[in-house]
Biopython code that builds the backbone (N, CA, C, O; Angstrom):
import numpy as np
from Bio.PDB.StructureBuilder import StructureBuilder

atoms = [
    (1, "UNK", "N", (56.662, 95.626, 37.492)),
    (1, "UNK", "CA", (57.805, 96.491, 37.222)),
    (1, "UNK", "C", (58.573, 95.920, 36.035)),
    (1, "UNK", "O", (58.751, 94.702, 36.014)),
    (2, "UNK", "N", (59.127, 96.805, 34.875)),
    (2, "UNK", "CA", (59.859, 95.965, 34.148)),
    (2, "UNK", "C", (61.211, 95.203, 35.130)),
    (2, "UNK", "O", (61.602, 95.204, 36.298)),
    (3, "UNK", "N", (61.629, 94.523, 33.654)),
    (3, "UNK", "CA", (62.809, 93.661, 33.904)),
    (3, "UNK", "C", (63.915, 94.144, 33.655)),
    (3, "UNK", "O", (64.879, 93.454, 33.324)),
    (4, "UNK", "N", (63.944, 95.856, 33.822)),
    (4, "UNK", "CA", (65.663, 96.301, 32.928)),
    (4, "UNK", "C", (65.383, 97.236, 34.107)),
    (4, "UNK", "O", (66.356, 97.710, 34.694)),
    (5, "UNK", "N", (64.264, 97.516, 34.471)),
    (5, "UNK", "CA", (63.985, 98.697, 36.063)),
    (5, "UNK", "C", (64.703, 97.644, 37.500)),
    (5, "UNK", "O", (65.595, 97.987, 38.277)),
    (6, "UNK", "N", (64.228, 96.820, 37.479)),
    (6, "UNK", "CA", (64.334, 95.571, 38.339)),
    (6, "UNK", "C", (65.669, 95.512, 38.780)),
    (6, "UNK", "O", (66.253, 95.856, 39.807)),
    (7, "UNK", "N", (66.107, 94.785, 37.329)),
    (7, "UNK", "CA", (67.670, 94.702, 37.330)),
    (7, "UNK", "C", (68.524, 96.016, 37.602)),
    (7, "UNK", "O", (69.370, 95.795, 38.468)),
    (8, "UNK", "N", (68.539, 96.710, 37.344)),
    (8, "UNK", "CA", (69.225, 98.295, 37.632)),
    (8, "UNK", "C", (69.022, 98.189, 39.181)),
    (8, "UNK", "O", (69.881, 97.969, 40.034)),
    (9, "UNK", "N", (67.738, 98.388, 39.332)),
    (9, "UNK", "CA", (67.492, 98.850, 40.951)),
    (9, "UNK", "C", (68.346, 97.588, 42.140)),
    (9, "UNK", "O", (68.680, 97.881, 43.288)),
    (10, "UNK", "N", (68.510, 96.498, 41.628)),
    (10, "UNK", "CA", (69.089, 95.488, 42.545)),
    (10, "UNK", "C", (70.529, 95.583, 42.761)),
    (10, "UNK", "O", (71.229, 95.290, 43.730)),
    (11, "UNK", "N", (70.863, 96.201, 41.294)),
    (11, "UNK", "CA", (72.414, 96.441, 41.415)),
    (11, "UNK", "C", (73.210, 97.423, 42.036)),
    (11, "UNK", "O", (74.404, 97.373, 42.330)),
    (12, "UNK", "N", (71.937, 98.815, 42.280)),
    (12, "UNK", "CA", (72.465, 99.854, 43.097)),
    (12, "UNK", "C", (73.016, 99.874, 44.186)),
    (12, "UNK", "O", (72.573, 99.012, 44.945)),
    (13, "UNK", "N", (73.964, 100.621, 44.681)),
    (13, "UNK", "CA", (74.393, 100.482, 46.081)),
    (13, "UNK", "C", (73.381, 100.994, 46.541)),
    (13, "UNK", "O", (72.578, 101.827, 46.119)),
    (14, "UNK", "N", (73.543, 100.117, 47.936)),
    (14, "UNK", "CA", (71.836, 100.294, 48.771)),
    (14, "UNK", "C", (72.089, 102.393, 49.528)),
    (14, "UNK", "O", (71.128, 103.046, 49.933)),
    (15, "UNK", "N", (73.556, 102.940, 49.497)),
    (15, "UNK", "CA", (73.335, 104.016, 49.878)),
    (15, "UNK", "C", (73.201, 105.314, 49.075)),
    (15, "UNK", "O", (73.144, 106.499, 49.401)),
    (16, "UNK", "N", (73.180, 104.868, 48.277)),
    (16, "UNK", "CA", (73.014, 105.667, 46.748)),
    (16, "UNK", "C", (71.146, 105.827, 45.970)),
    (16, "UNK", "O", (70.712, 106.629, 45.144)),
    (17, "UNK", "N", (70.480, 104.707, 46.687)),
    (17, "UNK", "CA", (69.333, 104.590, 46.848)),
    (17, "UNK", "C", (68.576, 105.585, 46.573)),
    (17, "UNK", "O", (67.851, 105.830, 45.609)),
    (18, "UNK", "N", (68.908, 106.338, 47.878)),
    (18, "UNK", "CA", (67.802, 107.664, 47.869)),
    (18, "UNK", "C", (68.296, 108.607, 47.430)),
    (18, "UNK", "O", (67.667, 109.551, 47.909)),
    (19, "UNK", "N", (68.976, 108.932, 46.862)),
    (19, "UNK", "CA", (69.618, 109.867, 45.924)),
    (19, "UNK", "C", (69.240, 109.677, 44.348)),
    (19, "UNK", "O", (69.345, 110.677, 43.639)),
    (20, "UNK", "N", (68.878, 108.654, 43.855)),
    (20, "UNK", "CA", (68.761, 108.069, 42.770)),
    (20, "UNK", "C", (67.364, 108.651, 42.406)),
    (20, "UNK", "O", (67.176, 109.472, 41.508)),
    (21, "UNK", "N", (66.194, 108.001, 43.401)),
    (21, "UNK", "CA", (64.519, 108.070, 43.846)),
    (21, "UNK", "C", (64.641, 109.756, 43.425)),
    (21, "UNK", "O", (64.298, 110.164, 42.315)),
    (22, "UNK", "N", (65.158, 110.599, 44.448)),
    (22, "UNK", "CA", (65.109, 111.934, 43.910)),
    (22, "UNK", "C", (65.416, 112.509, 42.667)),
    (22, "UNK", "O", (64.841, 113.437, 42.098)),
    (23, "UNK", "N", (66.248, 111.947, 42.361)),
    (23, "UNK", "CA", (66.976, 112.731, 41.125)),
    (23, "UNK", "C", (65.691, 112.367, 40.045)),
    (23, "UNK", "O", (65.195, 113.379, 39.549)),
    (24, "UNK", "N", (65.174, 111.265, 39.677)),
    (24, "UNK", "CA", (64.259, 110.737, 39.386)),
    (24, "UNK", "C", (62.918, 111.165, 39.432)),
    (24, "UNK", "O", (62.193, 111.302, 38.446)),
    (25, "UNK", "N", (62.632, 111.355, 40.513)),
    (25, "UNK", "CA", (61.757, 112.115, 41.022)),
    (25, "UNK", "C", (61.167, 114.111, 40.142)),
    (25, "UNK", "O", (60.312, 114.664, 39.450)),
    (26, "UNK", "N", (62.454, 114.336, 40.917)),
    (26, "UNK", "CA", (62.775, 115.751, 40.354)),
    (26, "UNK", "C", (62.756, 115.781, 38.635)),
    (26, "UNK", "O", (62.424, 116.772, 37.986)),
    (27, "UNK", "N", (62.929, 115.256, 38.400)),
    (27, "UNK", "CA", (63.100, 115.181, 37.321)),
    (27, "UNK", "C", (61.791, 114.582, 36.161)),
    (27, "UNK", "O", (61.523, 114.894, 35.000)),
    (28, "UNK", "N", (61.265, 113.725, 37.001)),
    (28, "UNK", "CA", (59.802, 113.541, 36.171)),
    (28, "UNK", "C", (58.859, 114.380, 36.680)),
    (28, "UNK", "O", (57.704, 114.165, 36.313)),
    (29, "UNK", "N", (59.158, 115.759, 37.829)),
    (29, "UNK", "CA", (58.381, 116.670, 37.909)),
    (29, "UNK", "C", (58.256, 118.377, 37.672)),
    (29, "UNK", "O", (57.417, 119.278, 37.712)),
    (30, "UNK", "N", (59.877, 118.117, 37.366)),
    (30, "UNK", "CA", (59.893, 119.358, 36.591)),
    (30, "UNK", "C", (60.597, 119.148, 35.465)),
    (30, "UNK", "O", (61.570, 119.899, 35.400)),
    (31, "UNK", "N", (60.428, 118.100, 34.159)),
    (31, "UNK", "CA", (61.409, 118.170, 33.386)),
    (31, "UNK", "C", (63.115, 118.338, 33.199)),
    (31, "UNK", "O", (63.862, 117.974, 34.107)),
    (32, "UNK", "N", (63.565, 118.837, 32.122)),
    (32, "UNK", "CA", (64.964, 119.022, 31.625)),
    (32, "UNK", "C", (65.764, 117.853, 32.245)),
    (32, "UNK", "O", (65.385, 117.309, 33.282)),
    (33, "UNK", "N", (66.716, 117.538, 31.679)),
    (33, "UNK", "CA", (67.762, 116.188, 31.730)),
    (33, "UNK", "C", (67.855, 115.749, 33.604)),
    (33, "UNK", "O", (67.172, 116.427, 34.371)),
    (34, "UNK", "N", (68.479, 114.938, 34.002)),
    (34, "UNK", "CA", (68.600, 114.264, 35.170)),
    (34, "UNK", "C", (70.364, 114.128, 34.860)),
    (34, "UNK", "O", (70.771, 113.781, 33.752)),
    (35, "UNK", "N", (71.253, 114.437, 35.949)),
    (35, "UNK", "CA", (72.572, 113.892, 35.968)),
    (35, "UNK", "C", (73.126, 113.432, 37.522)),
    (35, "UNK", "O", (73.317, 114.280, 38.394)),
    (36, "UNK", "N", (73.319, 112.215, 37.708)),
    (36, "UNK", "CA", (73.568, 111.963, 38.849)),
    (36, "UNK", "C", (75.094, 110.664, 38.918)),
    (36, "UNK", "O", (75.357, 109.968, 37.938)),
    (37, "UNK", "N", (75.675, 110.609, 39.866)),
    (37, "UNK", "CA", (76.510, 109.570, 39.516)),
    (37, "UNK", "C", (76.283, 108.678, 40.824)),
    (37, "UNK", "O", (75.966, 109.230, 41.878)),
    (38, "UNK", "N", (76.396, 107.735, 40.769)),
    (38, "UNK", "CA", (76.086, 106.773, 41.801)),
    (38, "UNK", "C", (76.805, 105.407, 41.179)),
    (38, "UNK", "O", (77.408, 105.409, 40.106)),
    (39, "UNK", "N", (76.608, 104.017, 42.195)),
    (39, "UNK", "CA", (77.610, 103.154, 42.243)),
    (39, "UNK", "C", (76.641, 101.883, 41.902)),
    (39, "UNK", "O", (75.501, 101.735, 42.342)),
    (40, "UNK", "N", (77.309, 101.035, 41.059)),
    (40, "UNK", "CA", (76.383, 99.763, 40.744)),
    (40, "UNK", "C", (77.181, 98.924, 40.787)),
    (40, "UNK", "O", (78.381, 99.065, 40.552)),
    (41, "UNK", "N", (76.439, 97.611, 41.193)),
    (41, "UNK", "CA", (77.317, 96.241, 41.752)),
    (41, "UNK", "C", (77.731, 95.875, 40.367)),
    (41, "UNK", "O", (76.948, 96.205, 39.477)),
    (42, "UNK", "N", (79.155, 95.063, 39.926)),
    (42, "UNK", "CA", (79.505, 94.447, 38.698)),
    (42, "UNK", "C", (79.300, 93.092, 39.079)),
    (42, "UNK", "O", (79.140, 92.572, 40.183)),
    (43, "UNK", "N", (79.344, 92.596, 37.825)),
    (43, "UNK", "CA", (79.093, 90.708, 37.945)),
    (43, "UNK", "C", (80.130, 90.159, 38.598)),
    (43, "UNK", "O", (80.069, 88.948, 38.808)),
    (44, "UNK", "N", (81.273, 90.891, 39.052)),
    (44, "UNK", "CA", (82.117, 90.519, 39.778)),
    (44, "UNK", "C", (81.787, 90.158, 41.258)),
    (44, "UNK", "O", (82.215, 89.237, 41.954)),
    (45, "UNK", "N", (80.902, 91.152, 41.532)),
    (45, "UNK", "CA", (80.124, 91.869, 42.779)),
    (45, "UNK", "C", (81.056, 92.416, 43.764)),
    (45, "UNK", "O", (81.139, 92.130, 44.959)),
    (46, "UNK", "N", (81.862, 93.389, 42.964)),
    (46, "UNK", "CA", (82.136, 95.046, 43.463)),
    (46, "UNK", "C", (81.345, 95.957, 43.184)),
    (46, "UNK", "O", (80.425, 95.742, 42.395)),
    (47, "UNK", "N", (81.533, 97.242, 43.801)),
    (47, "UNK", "CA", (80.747, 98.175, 43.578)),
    (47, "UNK", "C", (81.584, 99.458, 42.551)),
    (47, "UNK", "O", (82.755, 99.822, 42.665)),
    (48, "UNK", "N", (80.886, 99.794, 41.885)),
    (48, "UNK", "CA", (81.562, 100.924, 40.600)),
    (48, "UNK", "C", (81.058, 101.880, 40.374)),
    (48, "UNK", "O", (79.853, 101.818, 40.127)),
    (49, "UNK", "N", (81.651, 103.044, 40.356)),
    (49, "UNK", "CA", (80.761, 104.428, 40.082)),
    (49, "UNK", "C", (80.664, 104.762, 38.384)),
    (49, "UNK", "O", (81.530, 104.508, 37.547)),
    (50, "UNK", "N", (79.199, 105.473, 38.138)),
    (50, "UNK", "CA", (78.943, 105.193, 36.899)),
    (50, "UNK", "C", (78.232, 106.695, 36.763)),
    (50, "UNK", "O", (77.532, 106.819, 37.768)),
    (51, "UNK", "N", (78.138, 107.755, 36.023)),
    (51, "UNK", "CA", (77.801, 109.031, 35.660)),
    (51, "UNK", "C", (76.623, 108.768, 34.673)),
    (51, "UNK", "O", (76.680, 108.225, 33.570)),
    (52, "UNK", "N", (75.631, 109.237, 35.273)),
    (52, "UNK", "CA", (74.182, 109.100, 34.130)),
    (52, "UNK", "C", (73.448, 110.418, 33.919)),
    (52, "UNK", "O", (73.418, 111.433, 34.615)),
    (53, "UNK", "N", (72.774, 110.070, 32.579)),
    (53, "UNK", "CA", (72.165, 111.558, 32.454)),
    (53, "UNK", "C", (71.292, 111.092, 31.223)),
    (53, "UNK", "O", (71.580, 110.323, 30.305)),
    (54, "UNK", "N", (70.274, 111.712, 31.459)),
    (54, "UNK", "CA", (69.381, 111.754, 30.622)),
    (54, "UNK", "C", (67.982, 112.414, 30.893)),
    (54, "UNK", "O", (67.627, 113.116, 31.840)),
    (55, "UNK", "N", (67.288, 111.983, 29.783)),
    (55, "UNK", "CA", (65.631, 112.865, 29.848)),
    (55, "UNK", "C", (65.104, 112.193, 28.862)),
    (55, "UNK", "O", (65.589, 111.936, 27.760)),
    (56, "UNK", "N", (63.593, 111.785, 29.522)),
    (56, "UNK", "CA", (62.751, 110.884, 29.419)),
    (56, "UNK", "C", (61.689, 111.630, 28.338)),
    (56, "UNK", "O", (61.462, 112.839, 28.288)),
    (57, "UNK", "N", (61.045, 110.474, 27.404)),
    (57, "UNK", "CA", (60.650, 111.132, 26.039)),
    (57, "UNK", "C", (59.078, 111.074, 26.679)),
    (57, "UNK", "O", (58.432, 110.367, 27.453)),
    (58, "UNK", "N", (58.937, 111.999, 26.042)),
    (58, "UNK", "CA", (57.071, 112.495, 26.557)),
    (58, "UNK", "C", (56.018, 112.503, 25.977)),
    (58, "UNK", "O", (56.250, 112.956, 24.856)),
    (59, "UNK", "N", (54.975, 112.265, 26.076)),
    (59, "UNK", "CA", (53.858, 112.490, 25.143)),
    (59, "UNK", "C", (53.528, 114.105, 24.755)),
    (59, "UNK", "O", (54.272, 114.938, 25.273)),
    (60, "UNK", "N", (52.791, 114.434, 24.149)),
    (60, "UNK", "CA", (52.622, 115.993, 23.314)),
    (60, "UNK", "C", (52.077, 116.598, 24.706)),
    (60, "UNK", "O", (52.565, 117.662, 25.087)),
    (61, "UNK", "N", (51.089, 115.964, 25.479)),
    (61, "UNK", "CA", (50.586, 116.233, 26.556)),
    (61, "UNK", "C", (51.394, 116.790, 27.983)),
    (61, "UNK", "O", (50.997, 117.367, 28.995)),
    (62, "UNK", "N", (52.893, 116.248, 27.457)),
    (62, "UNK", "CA", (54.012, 116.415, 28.275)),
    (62, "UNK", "C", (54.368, 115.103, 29.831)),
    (62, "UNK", "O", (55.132, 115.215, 30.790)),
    (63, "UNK", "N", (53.400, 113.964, 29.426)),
    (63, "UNK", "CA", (53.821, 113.401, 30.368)),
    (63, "UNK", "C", (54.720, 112.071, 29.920)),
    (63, "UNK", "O", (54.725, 111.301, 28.961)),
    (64, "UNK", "N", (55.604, 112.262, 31.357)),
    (64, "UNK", "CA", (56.941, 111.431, 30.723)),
    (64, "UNK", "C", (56.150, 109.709, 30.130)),
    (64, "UNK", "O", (55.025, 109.224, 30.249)),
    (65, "UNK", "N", (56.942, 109.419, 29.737)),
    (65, "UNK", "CA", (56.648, 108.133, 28.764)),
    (65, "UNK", "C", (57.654, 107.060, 28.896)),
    (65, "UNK", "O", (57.214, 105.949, 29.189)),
    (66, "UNK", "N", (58.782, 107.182, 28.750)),
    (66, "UNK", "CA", (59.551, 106.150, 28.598)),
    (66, "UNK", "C", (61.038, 106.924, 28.807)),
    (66, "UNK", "O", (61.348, 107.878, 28.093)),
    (67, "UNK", "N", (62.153, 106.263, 30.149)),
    (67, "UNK", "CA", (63.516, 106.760, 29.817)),
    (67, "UNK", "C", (64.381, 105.903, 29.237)),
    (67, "UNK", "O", (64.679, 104.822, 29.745)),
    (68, "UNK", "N", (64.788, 106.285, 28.257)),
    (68, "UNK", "CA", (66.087, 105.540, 27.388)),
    (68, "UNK", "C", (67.058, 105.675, 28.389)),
    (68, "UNK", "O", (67.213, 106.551, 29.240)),
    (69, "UNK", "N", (67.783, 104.494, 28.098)),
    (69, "UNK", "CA", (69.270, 104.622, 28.298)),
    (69, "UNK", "C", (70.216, 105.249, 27.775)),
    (69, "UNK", "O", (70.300, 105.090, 26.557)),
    (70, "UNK", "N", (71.189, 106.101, 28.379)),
    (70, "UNK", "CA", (72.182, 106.885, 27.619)),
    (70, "UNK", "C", (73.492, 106.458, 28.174)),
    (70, "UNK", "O", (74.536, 106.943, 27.736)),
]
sb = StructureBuilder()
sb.init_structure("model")
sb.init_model(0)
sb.init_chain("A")
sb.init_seg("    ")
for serial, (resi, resn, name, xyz) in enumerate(atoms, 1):
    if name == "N":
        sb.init_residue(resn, " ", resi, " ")
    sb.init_atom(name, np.array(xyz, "f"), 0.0, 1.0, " ", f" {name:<3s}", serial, name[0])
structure = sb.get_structure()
């Protein structure tokens, strides 16, 4: 698994979890952007809500490839 997937996924709140998997999900199976907001631990180690959105760049073939950060 990368090391920027890793790190993200450890920081999630563990109940925000499966909400995340879907959105994710849904989204690498039917295309168009992903927007979800959910909560990530700070180096403080509180938890913080954070609004994401994006869409993952594809090959010509149409399969997803890589999601940037936005």
């Amino acid at each position: 698994m990368d090391d920027n997937v890793e790190a993200f996924n450890s920081r999630l709140h563990p109940e925000d979890k499966p909400a995340h998997e879907q959105a994710i999900d849904v989204h690498l199976q039917r295309g168009g952007p992903f927007d979800i907001e959910m909560r990530l631990q700070t180096k403080a180690g509180e938890y913080r809500w954070f609004h994401f959105r994006g869409q993952s760049l594809r090959t010509t073939a149409g399969r997803a490839m890589r999601m940037p950060a936005q």
